[in-house]
C-alpha positions, -999 to +999 in steps of 0.1 A: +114-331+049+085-323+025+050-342+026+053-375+011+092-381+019+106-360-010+136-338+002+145-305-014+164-314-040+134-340-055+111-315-047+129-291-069+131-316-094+096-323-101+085-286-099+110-285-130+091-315-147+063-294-142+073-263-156+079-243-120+104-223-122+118-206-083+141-180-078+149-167-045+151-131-041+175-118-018+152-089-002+161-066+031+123-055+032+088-059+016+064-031+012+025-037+008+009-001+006-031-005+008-055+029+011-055+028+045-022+005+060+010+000+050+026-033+058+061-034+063+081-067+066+117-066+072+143-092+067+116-114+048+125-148+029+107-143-005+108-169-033+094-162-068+075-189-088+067-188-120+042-212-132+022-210-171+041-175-176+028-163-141+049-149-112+039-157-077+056-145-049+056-166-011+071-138+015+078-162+049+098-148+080+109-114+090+092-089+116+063-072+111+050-037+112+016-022+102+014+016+098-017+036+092-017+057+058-035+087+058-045+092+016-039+125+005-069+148-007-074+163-036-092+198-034-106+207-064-105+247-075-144+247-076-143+237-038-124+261-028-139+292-048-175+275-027-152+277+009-139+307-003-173+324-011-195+308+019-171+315+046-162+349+034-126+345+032-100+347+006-089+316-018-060+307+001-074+308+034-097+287+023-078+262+006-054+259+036-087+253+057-100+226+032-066+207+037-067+210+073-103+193+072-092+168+046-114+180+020-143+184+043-164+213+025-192+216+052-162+219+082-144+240+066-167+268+061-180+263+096-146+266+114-138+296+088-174+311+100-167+300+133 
């Protein structure tokens, strides 16, 4: 039973007055990918709303996971001839080392000097 007495189907009825419009999505998972965690929600219940041209989207239920993301580096060219020169080494030993440090320019030519 909703708030006030109104069942379902009178519920559903005066969202439609209103101009709410709900679909239920049938979904075996949702995704929410963030920079650093991705949250994972399996078997979910997930109704779409669309009110004034809007979609909103209510995700209830289901289990839970959170997993840690680990963002991928860019290493520029001019970073690796600067490894590459410092550290004394050729371009794609440095550029391996620079992924290996995640882009760290400063541990990379200490573990290449190292």
């Amino acid at each position: 039973m909703f708030p006030g007495g109104l069942n379902p189907r009178q519920m559903k009825q005066m969202m439609k007055q209103m101009g709410i419009k709900t679909e239920e999505i049938d979904a075996t998972a949702v995704v929410i990918i963030g920079p650093e965690k991705e949250t994972v929600i399996e078997n979910p219940e997930v109704v779409k709303m669309t009110v004034s041209g809007k979609d909103m989207f209510t995700i209830s239920g289901g289990t839970v996971k959170v997993q840690e993301v680990e963002a991928e580096v860019e290493i520029s060219e001019e970073d690796v001839e600067m490894v590459s020169e410092q550290a004394g080494v050729g371009k794609d030993k440095a550029k391996k080392t620079l992924e290996e440090c995640k882009g760290d320019i400063a541990e990379a030519i200490m573990r290449l000097k190292g």
